[in-house]
Structures are given as structure tokens and as C-alpha cells.
C-alpha positions in Angstrom: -46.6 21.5 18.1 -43.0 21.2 16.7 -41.3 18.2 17.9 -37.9 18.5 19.8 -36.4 16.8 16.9 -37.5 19.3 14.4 -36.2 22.2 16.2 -32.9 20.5 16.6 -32.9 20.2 12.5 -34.5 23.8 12.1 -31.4 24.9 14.2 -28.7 22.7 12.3 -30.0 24.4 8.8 -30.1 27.6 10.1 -26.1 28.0 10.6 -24.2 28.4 7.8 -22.0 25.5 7.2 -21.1 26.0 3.5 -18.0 24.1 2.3 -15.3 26.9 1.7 -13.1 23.9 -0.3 -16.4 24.4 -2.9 -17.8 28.2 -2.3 -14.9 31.3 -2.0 -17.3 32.7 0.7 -17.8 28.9 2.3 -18.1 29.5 6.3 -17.3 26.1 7.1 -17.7 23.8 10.1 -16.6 26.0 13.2 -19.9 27.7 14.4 -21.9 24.0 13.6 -19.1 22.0 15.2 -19.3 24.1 18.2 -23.7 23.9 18.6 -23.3 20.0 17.9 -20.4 19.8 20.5 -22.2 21.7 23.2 -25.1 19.7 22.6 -23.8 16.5 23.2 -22.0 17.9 25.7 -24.9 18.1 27.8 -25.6 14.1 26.9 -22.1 12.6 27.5 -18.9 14.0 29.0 -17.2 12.1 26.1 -16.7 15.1 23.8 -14.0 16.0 21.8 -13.3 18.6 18.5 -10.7 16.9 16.2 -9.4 19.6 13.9 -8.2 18.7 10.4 -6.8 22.2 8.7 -9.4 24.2 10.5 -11.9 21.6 9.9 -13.4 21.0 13.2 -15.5 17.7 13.6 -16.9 16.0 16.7 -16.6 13.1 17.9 -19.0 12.3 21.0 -19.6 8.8 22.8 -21.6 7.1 25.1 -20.0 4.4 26.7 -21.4 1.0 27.5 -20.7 -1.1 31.0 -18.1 -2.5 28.8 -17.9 -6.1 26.9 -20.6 -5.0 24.7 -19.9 -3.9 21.1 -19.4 -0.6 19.7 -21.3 1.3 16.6 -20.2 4.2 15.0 -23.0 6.9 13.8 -21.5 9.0 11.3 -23.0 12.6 9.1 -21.2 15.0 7.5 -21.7 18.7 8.7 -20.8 20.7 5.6 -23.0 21.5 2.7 -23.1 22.5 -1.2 -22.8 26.2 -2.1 -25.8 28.2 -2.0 -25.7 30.3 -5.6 -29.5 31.0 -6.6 -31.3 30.3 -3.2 -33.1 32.8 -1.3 -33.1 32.0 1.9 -31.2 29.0 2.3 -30.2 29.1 5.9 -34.1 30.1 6.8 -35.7 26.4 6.8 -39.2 26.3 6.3 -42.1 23.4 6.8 -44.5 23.2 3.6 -46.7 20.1 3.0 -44.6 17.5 5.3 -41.3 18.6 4.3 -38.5 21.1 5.1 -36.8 22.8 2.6 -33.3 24.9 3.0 -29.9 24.1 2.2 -28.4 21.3 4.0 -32.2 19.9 5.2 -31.4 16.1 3.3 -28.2 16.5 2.7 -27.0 16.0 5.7 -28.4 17.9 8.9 -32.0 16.1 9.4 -29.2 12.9 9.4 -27.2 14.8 12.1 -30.0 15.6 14.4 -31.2 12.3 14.4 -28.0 11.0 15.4 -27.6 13.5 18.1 -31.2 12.0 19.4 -30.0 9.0 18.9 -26.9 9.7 21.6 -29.0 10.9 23.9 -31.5 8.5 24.3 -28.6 6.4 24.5 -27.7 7.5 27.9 -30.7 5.6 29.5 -30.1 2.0 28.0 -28.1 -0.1 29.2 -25.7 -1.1 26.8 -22.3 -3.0 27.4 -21.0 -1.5 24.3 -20.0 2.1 23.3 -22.5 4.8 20.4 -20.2 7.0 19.0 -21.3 9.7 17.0 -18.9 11.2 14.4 -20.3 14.8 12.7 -17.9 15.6 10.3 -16.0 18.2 8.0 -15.8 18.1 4.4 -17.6 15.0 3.2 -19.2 17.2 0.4 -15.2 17.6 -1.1 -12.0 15.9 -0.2 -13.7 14.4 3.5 -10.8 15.7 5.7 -12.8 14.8 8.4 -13.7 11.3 8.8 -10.3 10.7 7.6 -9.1 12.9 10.7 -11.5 11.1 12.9 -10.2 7.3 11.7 -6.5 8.7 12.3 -7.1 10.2 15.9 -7.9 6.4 16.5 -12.0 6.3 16.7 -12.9 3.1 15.4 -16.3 0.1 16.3 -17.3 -3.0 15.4 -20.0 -1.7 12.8 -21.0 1.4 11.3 -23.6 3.4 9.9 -23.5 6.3 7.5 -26.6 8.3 8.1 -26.7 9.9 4.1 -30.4 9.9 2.7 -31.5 6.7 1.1 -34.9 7.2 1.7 -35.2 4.6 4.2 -33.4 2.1 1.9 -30.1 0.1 3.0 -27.3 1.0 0.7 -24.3 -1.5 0.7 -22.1 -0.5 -2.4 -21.3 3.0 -4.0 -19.0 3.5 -6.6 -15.7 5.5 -6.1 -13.8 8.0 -8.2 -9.5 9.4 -9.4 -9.1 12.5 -11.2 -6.2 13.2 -13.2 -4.4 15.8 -15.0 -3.4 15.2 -18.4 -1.3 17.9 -19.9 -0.5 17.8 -23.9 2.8 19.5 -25.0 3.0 21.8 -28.1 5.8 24.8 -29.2 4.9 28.0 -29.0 5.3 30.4 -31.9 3.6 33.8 -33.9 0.6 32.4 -35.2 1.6 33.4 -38.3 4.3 30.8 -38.3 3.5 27.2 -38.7 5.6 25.8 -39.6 7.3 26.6 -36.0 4.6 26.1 -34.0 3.5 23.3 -32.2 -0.7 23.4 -31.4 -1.3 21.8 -27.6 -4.9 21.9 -28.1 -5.2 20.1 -31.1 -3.2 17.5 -29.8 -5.5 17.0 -27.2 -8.0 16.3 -29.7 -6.4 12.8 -30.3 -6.5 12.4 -26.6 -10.1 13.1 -26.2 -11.2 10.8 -29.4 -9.3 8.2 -27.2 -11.3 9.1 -24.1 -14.8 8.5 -25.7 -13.8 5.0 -27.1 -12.5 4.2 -23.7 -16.0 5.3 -21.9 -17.7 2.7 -24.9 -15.5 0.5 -23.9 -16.6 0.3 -20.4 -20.6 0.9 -21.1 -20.0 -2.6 -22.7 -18.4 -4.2 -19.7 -20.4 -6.7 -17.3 -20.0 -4.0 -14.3 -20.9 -4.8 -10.7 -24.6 -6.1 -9.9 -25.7 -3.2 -7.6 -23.6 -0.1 -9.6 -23.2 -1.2 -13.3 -20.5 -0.1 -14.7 -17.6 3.1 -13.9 -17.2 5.7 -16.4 -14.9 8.1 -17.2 -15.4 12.0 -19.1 -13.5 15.0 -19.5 -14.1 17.6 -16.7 -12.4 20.7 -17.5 -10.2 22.1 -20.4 -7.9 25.1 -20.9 -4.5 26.1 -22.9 -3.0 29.0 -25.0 -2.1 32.2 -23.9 -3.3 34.6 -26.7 -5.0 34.4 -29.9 -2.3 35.3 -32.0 0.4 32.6 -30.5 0.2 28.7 -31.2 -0.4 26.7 -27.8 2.5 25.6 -25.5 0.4 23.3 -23.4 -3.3 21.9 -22.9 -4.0 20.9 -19.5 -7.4 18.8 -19.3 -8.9 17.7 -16.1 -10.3 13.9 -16.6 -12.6 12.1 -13.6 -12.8 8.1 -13.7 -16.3 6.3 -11.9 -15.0 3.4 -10.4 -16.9 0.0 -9.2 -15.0 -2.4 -6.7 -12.3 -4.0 -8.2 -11.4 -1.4 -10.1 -8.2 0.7 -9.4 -6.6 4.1 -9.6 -3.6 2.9 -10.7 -6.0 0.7 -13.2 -7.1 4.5 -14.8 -3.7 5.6 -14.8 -2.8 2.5 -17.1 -6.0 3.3 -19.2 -4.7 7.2 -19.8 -1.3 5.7 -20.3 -2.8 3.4 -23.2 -4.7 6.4 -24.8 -1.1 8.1 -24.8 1.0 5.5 -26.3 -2.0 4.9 -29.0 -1.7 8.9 -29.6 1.9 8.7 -30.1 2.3 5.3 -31.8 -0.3 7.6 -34.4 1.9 11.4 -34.3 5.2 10.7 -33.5 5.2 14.0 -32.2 2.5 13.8 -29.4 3.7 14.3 -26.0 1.8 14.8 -23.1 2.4 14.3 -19.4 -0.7 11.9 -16.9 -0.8 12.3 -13.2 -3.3 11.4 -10.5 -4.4 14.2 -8.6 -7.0 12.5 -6.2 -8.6 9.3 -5.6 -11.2 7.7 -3.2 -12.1 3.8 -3.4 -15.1 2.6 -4.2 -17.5 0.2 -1.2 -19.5 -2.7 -0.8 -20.3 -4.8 2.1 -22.2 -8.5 1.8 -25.9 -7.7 1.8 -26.3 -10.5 4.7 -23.4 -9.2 6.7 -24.8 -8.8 10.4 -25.5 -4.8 10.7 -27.2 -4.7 7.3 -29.6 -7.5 8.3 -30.0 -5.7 11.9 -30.9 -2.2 10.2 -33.1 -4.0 7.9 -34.8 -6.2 10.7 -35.4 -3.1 12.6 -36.5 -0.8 9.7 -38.8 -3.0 8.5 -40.5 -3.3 12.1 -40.5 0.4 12.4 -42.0 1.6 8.9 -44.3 -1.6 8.1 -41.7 -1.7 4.9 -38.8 -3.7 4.1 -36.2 -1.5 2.7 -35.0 -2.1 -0.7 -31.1 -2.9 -0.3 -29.1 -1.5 -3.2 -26.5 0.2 -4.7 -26.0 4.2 -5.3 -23.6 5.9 -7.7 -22.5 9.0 -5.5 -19.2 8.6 -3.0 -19.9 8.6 0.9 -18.1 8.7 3.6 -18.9 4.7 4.2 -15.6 3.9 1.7 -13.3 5.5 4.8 -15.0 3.8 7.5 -14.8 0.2 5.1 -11.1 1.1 4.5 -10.8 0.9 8.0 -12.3 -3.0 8.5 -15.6 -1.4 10.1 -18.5 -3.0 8.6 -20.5 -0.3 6.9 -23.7 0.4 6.1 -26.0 3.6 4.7 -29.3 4.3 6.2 -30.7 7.6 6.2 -34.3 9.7 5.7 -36.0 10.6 2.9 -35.8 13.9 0.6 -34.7 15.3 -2.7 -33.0 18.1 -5.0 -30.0 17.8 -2.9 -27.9 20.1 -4.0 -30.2 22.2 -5.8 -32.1 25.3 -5.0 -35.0 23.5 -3.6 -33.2 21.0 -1.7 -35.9 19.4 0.8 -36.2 16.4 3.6 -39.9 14.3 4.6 -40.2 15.7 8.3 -41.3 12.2 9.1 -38.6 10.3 7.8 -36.3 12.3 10.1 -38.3 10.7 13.4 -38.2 7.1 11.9 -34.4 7.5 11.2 -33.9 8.5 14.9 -36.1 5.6 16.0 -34.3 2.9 13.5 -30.5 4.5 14.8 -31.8 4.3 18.7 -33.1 0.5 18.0 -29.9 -0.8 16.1 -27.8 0.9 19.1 -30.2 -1.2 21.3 -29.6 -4.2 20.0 -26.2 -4.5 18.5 -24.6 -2.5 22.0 -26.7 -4.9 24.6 
């Protein structure tokens, strides 16, 4: 017999929730925002849409006697694009797991929260749960920021990402920049009046690889190693028969705490002024286009050792705690002084075509989430 649970996660992968910000024919958040909303509100009467450029998340809360403290339980709500899949929005149960788009990545998470906020209603807790399902984690996260700005905050956190039932308390962050040689155009059968843009870059690019040696050799943090940068994306010239005006490359920097975006910014810089102290006529223009910190929290802060306490009593296991290279949401929430940690079910290929979650991790993530609640609201 299919659990409630289940059909609350068959339901969530079933609507199309596609990021458009990553897919041209992305659906978005609306149709999902508006199930999770009406949902909770038939838990709480503490509902609310916050809308961030179309971008709906929800914010819904239980609220304590008062006194008590407060946790925020936060998942995002968009997914990946779905290029090569069959029937991505069709879930289906094989062998103990649940595959479709969106199954581990994040919407098991999300229904397990929504449990979570219900079951909620019945203990009695001085302080408030507060779920946040949320836009756009999967791009620029337009959401949680949205939901941190309308004022939502609590005393601790958790980000509900699959770990696998692990406790993840660090995750590196990441800048992109835009670094845009100059050349001179001309006939290409004129060179001694053109300038070549793309060879130009070359220089750049050697200086790119020596700077990514440079950092595989640095101490790096315990739980992450060490940040990284490459080269993205390329592209310059108009025709083939014309020398190159510009080359615009895009260039993506791994960070690890303690290190800045302003820090990478200096590092391009230093690649530049090594380029031109080479070619006197090298010019070429840096900017930062984007950046989101990287997070850590002390592995005996209170709300790790809590979740860990009470996974460990739940599964029979004590989670590993560790580190994980991709961004989450948990940076936002950290920025913001909540104490922040990432516990979530298991699964795999996320973000691939078979993209999958352990049907039984999503009950024990519901349980662990209602047990924290329990004991850190009381």
C-alpha cells in the first residue's frame, strides 16, 4: 500500500517545475508553488507566496505557544532541464527507488518537509517550524534570497538537499567573470593591420592553467580541499576572412571559506598585468558577473549535534559529517547568522537522465525533521 508520503512525492514530481533561468521551455515554480501552498494551507493558516520576478516560493509556519525557538526547514522547488528523458514528470517505483526528474533533487526533500509541518500541528512546541519551498536554487536562488529579505528568519536551520542521510556542514562557493581581450579588426589579408583577439586570449588562458596548479598545491580547507578555477565558455570574431576585434571568455572560480570574490578578481588582474608586462600590446577588460559565498558551520555547533543525535537514533547509523563541493542554498541562510545545517535522503544521478531517490530514505528524513522540530522548538 503506498504510503501518504509517497503519494505526496509522486505528486511533487509529476508537475513540471523546470527552471526556465536553465531550459527556454522551463515552466517554473507557479503550478508547484500553488499545490505546496494549498497543501499547507490545510495544516497552518500561516501561508504566504513571496514572489521574486515571477518566482513564487512559500513560506508556511506553524507557530509555537511562544518562548520557544524557531527552525527554518528549507527545499528548493525547481529542477534541471529534462533533455533526453522520457518521461520525466511520470515517477515510477522500481527496486526501492523512484526515478523522474526532480525525485532527489529536491521534491522527496519537499514532501518530507511538508510532513514534517504537519505533524507539527499536534506538538506542543513554544517555538515556531517554518517551512521555506523555494524558487531557483538550481540557478541564481532568487528565492531564498526573496524569502530572507521579506524578513523570515530562526534560530537554526536546515537545508533538506540529499546527503544520503549524512550531516553536511561546509560547501564550497563560486564568482564567474567575464574577461574580454581586445584586438583590431582588419581584411584578413592584412596583418600587418590587424589585431587577433583570440590569440591574445591564448596568453590569458596559459595564465589560467598555472593559476589552477597553483591552487591544487595549496593546503585547502579540511572538509572541501582546495577551490579551483577553469575556463567555461569562449567566443570572438565575426567572419573568417576578418581578424578578431574582441574575445570574450567566460571563467568560473570554486571557492573554500576564506576565500573571496574580490580575491579572484585580483587573481585575473595578476594574469593580465603578467600578459601585458609580456605584449605590450595586450589589453583586455575583467568583470565579475556573479558570485555566491562559500559555508561552514562548527561541526559541534548545537543543531548539527541535534540532527546527528537524532539521526543516529533513528537509522541505527551515525551519519558521517562532512563537506560537499556543490553550492546550496545553506550559504544564504549562513549569510544571514542562522545556524545551518544539510540533511537530506538518499539517491543519485541527480541531474541526469536517470535521476532517482531510496523510497525509504524519504520516511526517515520526515521522521529525523519531525524529531529535531521536537526537540529544538519544546
Amino acid at each position: 500500500m503506498t504510503s501518504p508520503l509517497l503519494e505526496l512525492t509522486t505528486k511533487l514530481v509529476s508537475i513540471d517545475s523546470t527552471n526556465p533561468s536553465l531550459s527556454s521551455t522551463g515552466a517554473g515554480e507557479a503550478e508547484i508553488a500553488a499545490f505546496v501552498a494549498d497543501w499547507c494551507r490545510d495544516q497552518t493558516p500561516d501561508v504566504q507566496i513571496i514572489d521574486a520576478d515571477g518566482r513564487p516560493s512559500v513560506i508556511a509556519i506553524v507557530r509555537g505557544t511562544g518562548g520557544g525557538r524557531s527552525i527554518i526547514l528549507n527545499g528548493h522547488l525547481d529542477t534541471v532541464g529534462v533533455d533526453g528523458m522520457a518521461d520525466p514528470f511520470r515517477p515510477k517505483v522500481e527496486d526501492g527507488r523512484m526515478y523522474g526528474r526532480g525525485t532527489g533533487d529536491m521534491k522527496a526533500s519537499v514532501a518530507a518537509m511538508m510532513v514534517t509541518l504537519a505533524r507539527a500541528r499536534s506538538m506542543p512546541l513554544r517555538g515556531d517550524v517554518v517551512m521555506t519551498a523555494v524558487a531557483d536554487e538550481e540557478a541564481f536562488s532568487v528565492g531564498t534570497q526573496a524569502v530572507l529579505d521579506s524578513g523570515v528568519t530562526a534560530d537554526a536551520a536546515i537545508v533538506t538537499e540529499p546527503t544520503s542521510g549524512d550531516l553536511v556542514v561546509a560547501h564550497k562557493g563560486f564568482a564567474w567573470a567575464d574577461v574580454i581581450t581586445q584586438g583590431r579588426v582588419a581584411h584578413g589579408s592584412l596583418p600587418d593591420e590587424g589585431v587577433d583577439a583570440i590569440t591574445k586570449m591564448g596568453a590569458f588562458l596559459k595564465g589560467l592553467e598555472s593559476l589552477q596548479a597553483e591552487l591544487e598545491k595549496q593546503q585547502g580547507d579540511p572538509m572541501l580541499g582546495t577551490g579551483s578555477v577553469h575556463a567555461s565558455k569562449i567566443s570572438g570574431g565575426r567572419e573568417m576572412s576578418s581578424y578578431p576585434a574582441t574575445c570574450h571568455l567566460g571563467v568560473e572560480r570554486r571557492t573554500i571559506p576564506g576565500e573571496t570574490a574580490s580575491g579572484f578578481v585580483a587573481e585575473l588582474e595578476g594574469i593580465a598585468e603578467r600578459c601585458r608586462q609580456a605584449d605590450p600590446d595586450f589589453r583586455a577588460e575583467i568583470e565579475l558577473t556573479f558570485d555566491r559565498q562559500a559555508f561552514s558551520i562548527d561541526a559541534d555547533h548545537e543543531i548539527v549535534e541535534l540532527v546527528k543525535t537524532v539521526a543516529a537514533r533513528t537509522t541505527g547509523r551515525e551519519p558521517v559529517i562532512c563537506g560537499r563541493a556543490g553550492w546550496m542554498d545553506a550559504a544564504l541562510l549562513g549569510e544571514c547568522s542562522i545556524p545551518t545545517v544539510i540533511y537530506g535522503p538518499s539517491g543519485g544521478d541527480f541531474h541526469g537522465d536517470n535521476e532517482w531517490v531510496d523510497v525509504a530514505s524519504i520516511d526517515v528524513c520526515a521522521d529525523v525533521l519531525t524529531e529535531v522540530a521536537r526537540a529544538y522548538c519544546a
